[in-house]
C-alpha positions in Angstrom: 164.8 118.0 60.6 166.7 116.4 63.8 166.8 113.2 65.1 164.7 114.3 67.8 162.0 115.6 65.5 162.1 112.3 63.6 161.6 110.3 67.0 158.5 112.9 68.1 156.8 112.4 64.9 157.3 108.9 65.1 156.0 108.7 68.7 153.1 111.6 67.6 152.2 108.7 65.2 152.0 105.7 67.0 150.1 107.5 69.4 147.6 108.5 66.6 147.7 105.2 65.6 147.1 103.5 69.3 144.4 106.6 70.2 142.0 105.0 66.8 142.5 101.6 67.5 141.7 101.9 71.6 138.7 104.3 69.7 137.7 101.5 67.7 137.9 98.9 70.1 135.8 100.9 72.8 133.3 101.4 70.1 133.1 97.6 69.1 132.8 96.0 72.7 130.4 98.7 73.9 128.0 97.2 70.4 128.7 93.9 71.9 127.7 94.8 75.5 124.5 96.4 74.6 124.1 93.2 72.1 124.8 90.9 74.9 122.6 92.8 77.1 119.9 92.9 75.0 120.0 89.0 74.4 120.2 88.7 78.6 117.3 90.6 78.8 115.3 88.5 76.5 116.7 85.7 77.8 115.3 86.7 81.5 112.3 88.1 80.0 111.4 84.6 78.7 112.5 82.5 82.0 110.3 85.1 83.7 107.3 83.9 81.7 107.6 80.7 81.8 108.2 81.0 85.4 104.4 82.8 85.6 102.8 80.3 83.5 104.2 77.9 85.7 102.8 79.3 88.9 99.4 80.3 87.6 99.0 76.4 86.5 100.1 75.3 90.0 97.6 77.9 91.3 95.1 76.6 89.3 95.8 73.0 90.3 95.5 73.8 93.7 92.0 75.9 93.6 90.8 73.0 91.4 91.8 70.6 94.7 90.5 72.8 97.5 87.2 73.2 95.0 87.1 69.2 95.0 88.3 68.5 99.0 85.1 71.6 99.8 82.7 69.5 97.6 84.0 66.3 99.0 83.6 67.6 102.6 80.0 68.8 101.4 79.1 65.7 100.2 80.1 64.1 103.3 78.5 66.4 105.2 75.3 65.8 104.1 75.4 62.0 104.0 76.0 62.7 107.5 73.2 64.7 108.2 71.1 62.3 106.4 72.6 59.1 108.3 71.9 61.0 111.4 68.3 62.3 110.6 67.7 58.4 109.5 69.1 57.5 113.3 67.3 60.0 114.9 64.0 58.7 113.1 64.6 54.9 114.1 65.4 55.9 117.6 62.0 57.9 117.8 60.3 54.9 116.3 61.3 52.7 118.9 60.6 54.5 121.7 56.9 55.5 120.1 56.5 51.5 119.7 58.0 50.8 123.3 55.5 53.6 124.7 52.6 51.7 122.3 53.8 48.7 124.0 53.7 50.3 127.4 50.5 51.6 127.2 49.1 48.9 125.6 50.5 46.9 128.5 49.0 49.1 131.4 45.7 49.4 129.2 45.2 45.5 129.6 45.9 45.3 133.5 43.3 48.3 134.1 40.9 46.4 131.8 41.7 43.0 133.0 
């Protein structure tokens, strides 16, 4: 065997040798990526619910205020009405009492 042969096999070798570990180290990080992905996703996952339960709450909140500001407004809308029905009815009042008066009046000078 040559010099040359003794070089080449060495060379061969470290090759072999550099080839498994560049093998092995592929095959390690790859595990770690899908680990790490895996972990991300749940990660994300999670974040995402929370970010749902958190927007069906404030969704919530706010139908639960328009519901209260609607009944509010219909509350005030029929104290109105009744305030205005109560106006109307003093308004007719008076003018049935000033027509009484009225008449009354002319009665009087016809019979007088």
């Amino acid at each position: 065997m040559s010099q040359n042969d003794i070089a080449n096999a060495k060379i061969i070798d470290r090759i072999d040798s550099s080839e498994t570990e560049i093998c092995s180290d592929i095959v390690r990080k790859t595990k770690e990526l899908k680990e790490d992905n895996v972990t991300t996703r749940n990660l994300v996952r999670q974040k995402s619910e929370k970010v749902v339960k958190y927007a069906e709450k404030q969704l919530d909140r706010q139908e639960k205020t328009d519901k209260m500001i609607e009944d509010e407004a219909n509350e005030i809308e029929k104290d109105l009405e009744k305030i205005f029905t109560q106006e109307a009815d003093m308004i007719e009042k008076d003018l049935e009492d000033q027509y009484k008066m009225e008449a009354d009046d002319i009665e009087k000078e016809i019979n007088s």
